[in-house]
N, C-alpha and C positions, 0 to 999 in steps of 0.2 A: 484304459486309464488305471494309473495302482489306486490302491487302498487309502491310501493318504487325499488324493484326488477324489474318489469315492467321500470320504468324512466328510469332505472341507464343502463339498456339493448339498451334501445331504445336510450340515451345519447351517449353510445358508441360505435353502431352502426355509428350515424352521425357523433363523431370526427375521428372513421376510413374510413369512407369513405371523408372527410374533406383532409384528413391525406392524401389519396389516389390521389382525385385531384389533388393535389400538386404537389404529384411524376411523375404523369400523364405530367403536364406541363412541369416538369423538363427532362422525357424523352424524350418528342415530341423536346424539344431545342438540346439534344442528341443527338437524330436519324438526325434533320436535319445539326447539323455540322459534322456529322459521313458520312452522304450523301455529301455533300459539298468538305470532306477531300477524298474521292473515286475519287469520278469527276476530284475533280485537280491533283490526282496521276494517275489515268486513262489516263488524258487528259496530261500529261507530261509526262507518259511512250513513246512514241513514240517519242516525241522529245531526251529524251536522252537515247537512245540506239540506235543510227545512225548505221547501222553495217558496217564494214570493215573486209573482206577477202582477201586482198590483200596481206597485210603484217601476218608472223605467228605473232611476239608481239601483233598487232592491233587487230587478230583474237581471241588473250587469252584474252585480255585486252575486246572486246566488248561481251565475252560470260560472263563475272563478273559482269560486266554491267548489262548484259541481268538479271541475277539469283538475282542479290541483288534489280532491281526493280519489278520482281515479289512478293521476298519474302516482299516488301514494297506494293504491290496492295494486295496479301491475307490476309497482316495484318490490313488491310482499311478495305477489304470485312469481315473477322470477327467481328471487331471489332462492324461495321453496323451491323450485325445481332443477336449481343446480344444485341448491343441497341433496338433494335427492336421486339426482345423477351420481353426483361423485359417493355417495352412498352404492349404489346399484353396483357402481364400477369397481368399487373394496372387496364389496362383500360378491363379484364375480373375481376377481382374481385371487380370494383365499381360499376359492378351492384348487386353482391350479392357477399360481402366478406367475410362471412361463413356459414357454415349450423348445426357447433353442438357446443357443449362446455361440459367439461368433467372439474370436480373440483379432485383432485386428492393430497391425501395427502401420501409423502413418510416418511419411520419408519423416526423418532426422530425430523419432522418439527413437527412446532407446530401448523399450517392453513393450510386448504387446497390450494392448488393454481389453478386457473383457468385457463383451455387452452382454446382456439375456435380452429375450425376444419375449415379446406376451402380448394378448388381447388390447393390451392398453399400456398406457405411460403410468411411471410410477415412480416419485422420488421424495428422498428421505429429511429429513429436516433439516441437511444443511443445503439440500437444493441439490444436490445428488442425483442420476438418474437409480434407482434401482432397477427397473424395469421401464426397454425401449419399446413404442406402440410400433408394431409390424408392418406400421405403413408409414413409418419417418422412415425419410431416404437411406440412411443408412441401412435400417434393417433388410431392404434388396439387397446388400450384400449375403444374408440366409439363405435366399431363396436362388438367387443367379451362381453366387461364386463358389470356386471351387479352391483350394487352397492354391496360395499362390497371389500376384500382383490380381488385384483387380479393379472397375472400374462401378461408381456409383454416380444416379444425377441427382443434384441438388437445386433448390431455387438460384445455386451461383452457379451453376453449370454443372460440370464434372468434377468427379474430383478420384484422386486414385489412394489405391491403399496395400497393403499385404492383408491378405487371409492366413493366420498363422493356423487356427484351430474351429474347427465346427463340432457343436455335440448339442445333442439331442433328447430331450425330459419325454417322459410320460408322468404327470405330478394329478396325483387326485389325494385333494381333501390335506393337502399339507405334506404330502410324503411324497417321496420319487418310487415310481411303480418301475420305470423303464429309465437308463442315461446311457447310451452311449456315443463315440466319435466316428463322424462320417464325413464322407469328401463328397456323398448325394447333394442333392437339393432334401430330399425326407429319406433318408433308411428303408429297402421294404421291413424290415421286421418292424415300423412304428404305421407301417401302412398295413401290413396284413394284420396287425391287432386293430385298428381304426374300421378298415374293411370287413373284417370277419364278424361284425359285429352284428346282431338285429336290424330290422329296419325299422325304422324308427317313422310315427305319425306326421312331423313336420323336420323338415331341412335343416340341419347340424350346418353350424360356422367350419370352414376347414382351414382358417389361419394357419392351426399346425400342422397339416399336410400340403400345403400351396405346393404344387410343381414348378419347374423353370417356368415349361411355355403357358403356367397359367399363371405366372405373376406378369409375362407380358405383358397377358390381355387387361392384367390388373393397376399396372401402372402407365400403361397409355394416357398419354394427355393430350398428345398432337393429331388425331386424327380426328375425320369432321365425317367419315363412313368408314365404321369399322365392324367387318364381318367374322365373326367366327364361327367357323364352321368345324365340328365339333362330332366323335363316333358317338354311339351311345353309349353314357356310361364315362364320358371324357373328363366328367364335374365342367362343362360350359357352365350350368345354372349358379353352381355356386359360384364360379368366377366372377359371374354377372353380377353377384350382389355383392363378394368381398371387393369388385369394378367400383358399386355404386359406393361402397364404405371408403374406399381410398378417396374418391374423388371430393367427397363430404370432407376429406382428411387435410387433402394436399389444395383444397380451394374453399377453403374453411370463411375468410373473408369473402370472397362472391359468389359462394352456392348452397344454395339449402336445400334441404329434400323436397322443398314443395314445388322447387324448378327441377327435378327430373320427375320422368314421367315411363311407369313402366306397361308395355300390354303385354296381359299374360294369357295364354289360353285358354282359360276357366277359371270360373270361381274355388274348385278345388283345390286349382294349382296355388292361387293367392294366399290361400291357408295357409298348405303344404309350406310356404316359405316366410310368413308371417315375422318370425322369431327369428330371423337370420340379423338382419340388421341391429332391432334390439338387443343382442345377444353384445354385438358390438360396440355398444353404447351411440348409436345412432338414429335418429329418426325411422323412420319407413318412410318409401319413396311413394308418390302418388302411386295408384292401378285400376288399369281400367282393362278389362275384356273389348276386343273389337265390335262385339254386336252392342255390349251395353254405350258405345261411344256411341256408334251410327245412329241405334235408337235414341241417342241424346239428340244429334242433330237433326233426324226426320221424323220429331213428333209428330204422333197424328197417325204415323204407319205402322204397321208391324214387319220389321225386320228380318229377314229370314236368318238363322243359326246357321253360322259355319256345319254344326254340326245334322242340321238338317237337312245342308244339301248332300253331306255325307250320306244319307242314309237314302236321300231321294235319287241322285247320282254318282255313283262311287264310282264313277271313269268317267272323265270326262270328254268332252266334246272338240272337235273343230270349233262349234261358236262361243262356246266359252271359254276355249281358250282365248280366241282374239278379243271379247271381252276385257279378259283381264290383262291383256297386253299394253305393252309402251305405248305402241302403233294407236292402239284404240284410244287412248288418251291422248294423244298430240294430236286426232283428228278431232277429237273435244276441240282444243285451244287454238287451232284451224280454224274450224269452223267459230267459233264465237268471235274471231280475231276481224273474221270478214262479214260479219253480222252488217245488214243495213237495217235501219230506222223500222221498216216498213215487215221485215222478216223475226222482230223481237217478238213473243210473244206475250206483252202485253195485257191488259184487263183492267177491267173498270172500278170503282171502290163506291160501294153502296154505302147510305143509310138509311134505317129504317124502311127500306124495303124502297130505295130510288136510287137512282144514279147521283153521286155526288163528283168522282172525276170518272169521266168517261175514257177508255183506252184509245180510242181518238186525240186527246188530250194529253195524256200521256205522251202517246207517240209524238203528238208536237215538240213538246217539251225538250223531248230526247233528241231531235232530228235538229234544234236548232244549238245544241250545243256542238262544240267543235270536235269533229268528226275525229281527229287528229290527236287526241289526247287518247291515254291509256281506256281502256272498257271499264277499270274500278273506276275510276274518276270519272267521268258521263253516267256511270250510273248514279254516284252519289249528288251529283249537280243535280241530277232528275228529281233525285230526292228530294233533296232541300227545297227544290223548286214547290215541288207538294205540298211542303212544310210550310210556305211561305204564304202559297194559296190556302192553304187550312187559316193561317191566322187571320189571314185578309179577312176570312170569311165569318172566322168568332167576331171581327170588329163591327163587322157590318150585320153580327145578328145582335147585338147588345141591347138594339133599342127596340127589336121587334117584339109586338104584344105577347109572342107564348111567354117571352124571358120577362115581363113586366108581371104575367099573370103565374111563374114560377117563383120569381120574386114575393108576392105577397102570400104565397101560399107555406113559406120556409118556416121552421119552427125557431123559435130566438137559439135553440143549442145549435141547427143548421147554418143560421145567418151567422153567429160566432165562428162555426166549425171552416165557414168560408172565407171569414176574414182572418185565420189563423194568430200568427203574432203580433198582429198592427194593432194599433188602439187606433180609438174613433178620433182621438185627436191627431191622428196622422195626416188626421185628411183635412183637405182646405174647407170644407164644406159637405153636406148632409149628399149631394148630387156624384160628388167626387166620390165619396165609399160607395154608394149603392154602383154606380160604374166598377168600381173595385168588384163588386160581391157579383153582380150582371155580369162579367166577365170571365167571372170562375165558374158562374151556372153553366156559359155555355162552353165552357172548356172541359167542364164536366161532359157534360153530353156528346161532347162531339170528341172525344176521349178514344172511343173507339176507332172514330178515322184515322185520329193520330195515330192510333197502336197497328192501324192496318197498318200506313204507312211506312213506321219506323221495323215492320215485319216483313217488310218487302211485298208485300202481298199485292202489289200493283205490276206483281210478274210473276208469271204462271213456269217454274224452272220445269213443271214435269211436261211441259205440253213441246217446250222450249227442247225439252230431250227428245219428245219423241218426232218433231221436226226433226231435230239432228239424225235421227236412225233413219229415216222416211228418205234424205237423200243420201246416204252415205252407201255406199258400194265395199261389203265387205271381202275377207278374204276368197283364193278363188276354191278354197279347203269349203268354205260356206253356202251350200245350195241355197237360192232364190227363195225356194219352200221353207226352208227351215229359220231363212231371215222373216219374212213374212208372216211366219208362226209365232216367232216370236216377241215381234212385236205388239203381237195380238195380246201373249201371253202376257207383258209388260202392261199392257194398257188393262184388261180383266183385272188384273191385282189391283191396280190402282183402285179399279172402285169399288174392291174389296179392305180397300186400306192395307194394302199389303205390297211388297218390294221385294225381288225378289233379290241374292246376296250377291252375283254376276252385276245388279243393277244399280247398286250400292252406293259402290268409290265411284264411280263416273258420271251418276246423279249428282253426288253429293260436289263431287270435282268441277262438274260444268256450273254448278250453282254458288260454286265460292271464287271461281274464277272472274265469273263475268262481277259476281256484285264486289267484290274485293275485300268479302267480309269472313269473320269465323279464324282469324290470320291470329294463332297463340302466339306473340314473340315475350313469351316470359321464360318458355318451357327452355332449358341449356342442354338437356340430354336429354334424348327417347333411348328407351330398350324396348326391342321385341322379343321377345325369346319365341321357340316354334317357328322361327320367320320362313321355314321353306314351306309354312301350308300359307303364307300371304302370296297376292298374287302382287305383281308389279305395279298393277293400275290402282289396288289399295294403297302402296307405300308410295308410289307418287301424288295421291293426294293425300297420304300422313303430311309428306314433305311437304304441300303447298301450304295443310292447317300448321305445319312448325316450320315457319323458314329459317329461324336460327338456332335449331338445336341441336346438336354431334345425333346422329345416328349409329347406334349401336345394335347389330343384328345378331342376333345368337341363333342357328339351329344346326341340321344335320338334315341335309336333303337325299338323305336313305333312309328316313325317317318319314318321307313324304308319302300323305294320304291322301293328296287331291290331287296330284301328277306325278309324271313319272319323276323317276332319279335321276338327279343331275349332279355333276360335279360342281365340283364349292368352286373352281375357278371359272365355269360357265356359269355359275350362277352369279359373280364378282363381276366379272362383264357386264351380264345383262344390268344388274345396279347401276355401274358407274354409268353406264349407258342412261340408263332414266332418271337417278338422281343426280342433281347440278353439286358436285362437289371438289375440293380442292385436294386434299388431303386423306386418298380410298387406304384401306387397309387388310390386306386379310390373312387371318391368324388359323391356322388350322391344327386342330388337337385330336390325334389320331391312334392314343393310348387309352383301351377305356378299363376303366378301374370299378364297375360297378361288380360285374358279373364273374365268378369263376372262370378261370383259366378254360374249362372244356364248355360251357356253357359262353363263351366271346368267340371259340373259335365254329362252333356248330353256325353260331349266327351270321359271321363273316363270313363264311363259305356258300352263301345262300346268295349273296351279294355278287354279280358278275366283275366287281375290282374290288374287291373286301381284303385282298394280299394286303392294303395298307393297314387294315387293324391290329393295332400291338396290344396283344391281350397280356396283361398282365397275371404275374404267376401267381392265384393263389388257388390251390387245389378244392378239388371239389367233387362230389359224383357224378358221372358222366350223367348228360339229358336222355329222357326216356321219352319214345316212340310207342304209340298205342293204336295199331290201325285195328278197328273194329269193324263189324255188318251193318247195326242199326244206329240208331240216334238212341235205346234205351241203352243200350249195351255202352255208349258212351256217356251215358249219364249214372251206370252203374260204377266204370272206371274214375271217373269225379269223385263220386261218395268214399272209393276205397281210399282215391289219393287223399284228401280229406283229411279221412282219419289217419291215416298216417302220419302227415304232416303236423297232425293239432297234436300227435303221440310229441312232437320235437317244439311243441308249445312256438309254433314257429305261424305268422301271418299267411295265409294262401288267398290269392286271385286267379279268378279264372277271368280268364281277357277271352272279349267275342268281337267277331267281326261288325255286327250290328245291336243295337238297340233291342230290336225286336229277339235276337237268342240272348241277350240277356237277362230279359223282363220272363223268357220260357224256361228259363235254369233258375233263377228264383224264387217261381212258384213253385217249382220240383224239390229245393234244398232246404227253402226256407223253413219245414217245418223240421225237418232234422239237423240243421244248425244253425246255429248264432248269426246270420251273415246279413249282409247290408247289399239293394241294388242301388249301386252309384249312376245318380244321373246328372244333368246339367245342371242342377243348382242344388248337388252337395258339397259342404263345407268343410267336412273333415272322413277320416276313414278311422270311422271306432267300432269297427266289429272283426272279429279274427279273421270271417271269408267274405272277401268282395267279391263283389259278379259289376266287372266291368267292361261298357266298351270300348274298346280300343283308344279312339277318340280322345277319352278324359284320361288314360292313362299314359298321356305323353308327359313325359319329365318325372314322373313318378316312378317309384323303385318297391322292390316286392320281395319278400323271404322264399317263396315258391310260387311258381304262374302255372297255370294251368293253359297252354295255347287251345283254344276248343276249336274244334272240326278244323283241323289242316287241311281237309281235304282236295281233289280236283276241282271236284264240285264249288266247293266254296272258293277256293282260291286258282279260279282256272285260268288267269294269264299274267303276265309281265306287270301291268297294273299293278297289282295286290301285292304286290315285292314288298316297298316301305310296310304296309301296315303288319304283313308277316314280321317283317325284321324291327318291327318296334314292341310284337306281341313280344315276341323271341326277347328280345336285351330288355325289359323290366324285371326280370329272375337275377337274384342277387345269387341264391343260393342253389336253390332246385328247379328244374324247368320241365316239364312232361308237355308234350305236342299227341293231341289226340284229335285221330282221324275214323271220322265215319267215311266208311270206304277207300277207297286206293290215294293214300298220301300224295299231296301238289307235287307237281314234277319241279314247281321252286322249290323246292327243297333236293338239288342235286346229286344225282347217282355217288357223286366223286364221293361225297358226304356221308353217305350213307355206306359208303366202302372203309371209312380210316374207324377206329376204333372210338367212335366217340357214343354211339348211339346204341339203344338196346330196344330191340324190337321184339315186343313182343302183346300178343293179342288175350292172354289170359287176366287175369285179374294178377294183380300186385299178391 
């Protein structure tokens, strides 16, 4: 661009951010009489709504009272927080109010016209846009087009346009750092300053870096299973959230964040992305960890951690594969499908230490309903039936002498407390209330049965399972012995209170299938991110507890720590295969941008079809190989890399294969530096050296990684592939792989022949 183009850029930069402060001021005067109008309805709700229950008039007249000064305090409290939003959203776009601008000419104008692209919408007092939000339809022309005729969707459909001009800001604090014009989707020269950067505590917005095929996956609407599978390092995570930002955007009248629903793999991870949403003036999406869900729904047990069967079995099995299989779930819904009366397993509901319905009774109950209706419905018929003999049974104790002699023993605050809102005048007669009040004693007391009842507890789902195991004939990969065992082991836990995470989804699955309950139809989106460590038989009962919610899968199954590596198109099969969907999808992103140029390709080459990673060019020093004798001598090489790296004030993690060498490198470091051992229920990484395992360090990104012990030993088969190549792609910048003893043969001769690698056994 000339010089002229240069001023008139940098000119109008300054009057919108001019433009900005303004608004800026104007809000903060907003927000603080919007605060001021709360306080004083706050602080005079109380004084007028005096309550009176004496009188019924007094009674109607102060619950209107009551209802019209709430609906006066929520309309304060909203009111404050859109001031206060659009406050948030000024004072984030004056420091950098946009980052692209697209000139764009439609059939029969006669100029093109100029848009800017930014975080958010933004327009001037005469209703003007000055700034378009990056997820109104046109701004996809930024991210897709290249100059020339192109195509945009809209809520009317399509619509088409010319691309006359694309160019591109780097704006901090009111000034253009960086502008130039490009026919990319992003320039690398605004990605290698983006990328070359620190890594940063929590998850940066990439609005201004989006790629083609990550604005895909960002403007999909029509798919009902959408997989992305994603190298390391490809920005999936972020897509995933500027996914959930768009959808908030483009379905703004029917979707709120409290209907999507994200599971993420850790509590660190949740941190780690915290501020990504807010950043964008949106909500945050619900989140929840898969073990803290289970544990929601099988209270009473302790749940085994993903990550402790990590550590218990880090290869696994014939039977736990078929576990977590299709197969083994559709023999669940088999089996419960051809359930008879006689094979439920059933139990009796005590009180006070007696039989009150006996599982005999139950099963009656059940056997006479029609056989012919779905299993949810017979169950809940059985229910109510319960319910119904429960109250028979309150009517017919009313008059017996304990409820005559609890009666007179009630204190006048009790005898009130039972009669709640009624006056005494309700009642035709002195016989008529005391029936009243007899009738809630013994509703009280027998309180309990109700609650059994409406808790299912008139059905044993774990006994109900281990029937199910007892005739089922597994794979022919599964010896006799080892089925036998394990059912043992299944049953031990249990009266340990404990389950183990193989037993999980297909407990939880048999027991929401048969009662027809635990069924979220609020939730419109799930996201998983991590999805290649879920097994099938977990996501088929996600899908039973969300039947109407787009499922969106995010991972990189070379990335997998609980099985082997599988293609993203066999793993899109096996999906569509177990979940019932209309609309599959799969988007694969196979550029990864995290890691240095020689440090994406050392990683790829480890991979037996890693040809498809396109490492992106930004230079870097080659990764360093350290095969050493002992485990001191590798704990010497740690300390040296260390210092070194804290010379370049730069974050280092040393990534372990397990738990237990992490917990032994942190007693070793911890008094010589500053560092943090990350475990399952840390929340942030605020120390320069982390000592992490593996495990928690998935989606997480690192200034130098320290790979510890490569070795044969540790890493001696085809198994350990993902978790080497996810130690490997969390180095953004510097990556050293140290080997006690003779370096994994996963790490291939070819590899070690091209100039990437520097081997050498002495100290740095």
């Amino acid at each position: 661009m000339n010089q002229q183009e240069e001023q008139e850029e940098r000119e109008r930069v300054t009057q919108v951010t001019a433009f900005l402060h303004h608004q800026i001021k104007k809000a903060q005067l907003a927000v603080q009489k919007a605060q001021a109008e709360s306080e004083r309805v706050q602080k005079n709700y109380g004084t007028n709504t005096s309550v009176n229950y004496l009188e019924a008039d007094d009674r109607i007249e102060t619950k209107a009272d009551l209802q019209q000064q709430r609906n006066l305090v929520n309309r304060t409290v909203e009111n404050e927080t859109i001031v206060k939003k659009q406050l948030a959203t000024y004072q984030q776009l004056s420091h950098s109010p946009y980052f692209g601008r697209i000139d764009v000419q439609d059939p029969g104008a006669l100029i093109p016209e100029p848009l800017y692209i930014g975080t958010a919408s933004l327009m001037n007092d005469n209703g003007e846009f000055l700034i378009h939000d990056w997820r109104a339809p046109i701004s996809s022309v930024y991210y897709n087009g290249t100059l020339g005729p192109v195509h945009y969707q809209t809520p009317n459909g399509e619509q088409t346009t010319t691309l006359k001009k694309k160019r591109q800001f780097k704006i901090k604090d009111g000034h253009i750092i960086h502008m130039f014009d490009t026919n990319e989707t992003v320039g690398d020269e605004l990605l290698q300053a983006t990328l070359g950067s620190k890594s940063s505590e929590q998850l940066q917005n990439i609005v201004a870096t989006i790629q083609r095929e990550q604005n895909d996956i960002i403007r999909d609407v029509h798919s009902d299973l959408l997989v992305v599978q994603g190298v390391a390092g490809s920005g999936k995570t972020s897509a995933l959230l500027q996914r959930i930002a768009f959808l908030l955007y483009h379905s703004r009248n029917e979707l709120n964040a409290s209907q999507i629903l994200l599971f993420s793999p850790n509590l660190l991870f949740s941190n780690y992305i915290k501020e990504v949403l807010p950043s964008l003036g949106e909500r945050n999406m619900r989140q929840v960890t898969l073990q803290a869900f289970f544990a929601q729904r099988l209270e009473g047990l302790r749940v085994e951690t993903r990550f402790e069967r990590y550590e218990a079995h880090q290869v696994q099995s014939p039977l736990s594969d078929f576990k977590a299989s299709q197969a083994f779930i559709d023999a669940i819904r088999t089996y419960l499908q051809n359930l008879t009366p006689d094979q439920i397993c059933f139990t009796g509901l005590y009180f006070q230490g007696e039989i009150f319905f006996s599982a005999a009774e139950v099963q009656n109950i059940y056997a006479r309903i029609n056989q012919k209706l779905p299993l949810a419905d017979r169950f809940l018929k059985t229910k109510n039936t319960l319910i119904k003999r429960l109250k028979a049974r309150i009517n017919e104790e009313v008059h017996e002498d304990w409820v005559l002699d609890e009666l007179d023993t009630l204190s006048d605050e009790q005898y009130h407390a039972y009669l709640g809102e009624h006056d005494p005048a309700d009642f035709l007669d002195f016989d008529e209330e005391r029936d009243y009040v007899a009738k809630k004693v013994v509703k009280d007391r027998l309180r309990v049965v109700y609650d059994a009842i409406y808790n299912d507890q008139f059905w044993d789902q774990y006994s109900q399972y281990q029937a199910f195991l007892q005739q089922l004939t597994p794979t022919a990969a599964v010896s006799a012995a080892d089925w036998k065992r394990d059912q043992r082991a299944f049953t031990d836990g249990l009266e340990y209170h404990r389950i183990r995470l193989t037993d999980t989804a297909p407990v939880l699955f048999l027991q929401d299938y048969f009662t027809g309950e635990n069924h979220n139809r609020r939730i419109k989106y799930l996201f998983i991110d991590e999805v290649q460590d879920y097994s099938v038989a977990e996501l088929m009962y996600l899908k039973l507890t969300f039947p109407r919610a787009k499922f969106n899968l995010i991972g990189d199954s070379e990335q997998a720590l609980f099985k082997d590596v599988e293609t993203a198109q066999a793993l899109l099969q096996r999906l569509e295969a177990a979940l019932p969907v209309k609309y599959p999808r799969l988007i694969t992103l196979n550029r990864s941008y995290r890691s240095t140029y020689p440090i994406t390709t050392l990683a790829s080459s480890i991979l037996p079809a890693g040809d498809h990673i396109e490492a992106f060019n930004r230079d870097g020093d080659l990764p360093i190989l350290m095969e050493v004798a002992t485990d001191q001598q590798l704990l010497e090489q740690t300390t040296s890399i260390i210092k070194t790296e804290r010379q370049r004030d730069e974050t280092v993690a040393i990534i372990t294969k397990t738990k237990e060498e992490a917990t032994q490198i942190y007693q070793q470091l911890r008094h010589q530096f500053d560092c943090l051992l990350v475990t399952d229920k840390a929340r942030s990484l605020s120390k320069p050296v982390l000592i992490v395992p593996v495990y928690l360090a998935k989606g997480l990104e690192f200034d130098a990684v320290i790979a510890w012990n490569v070795s044969k030993t540790n890493f001696p088969t085809q198994h350990e592939l993902g978790t080497l190549y996810t130690m490997m792609t969390r180095a953004m910048h510097h990556l050293y792989l140290l080997s006690a003893g003779p370096v994994t043969n996963l790490i291939p001769i070819r590899a070690l022949q091209k100039p990437l690698l520097i081997t050498d056994k002495k100290a740095l």
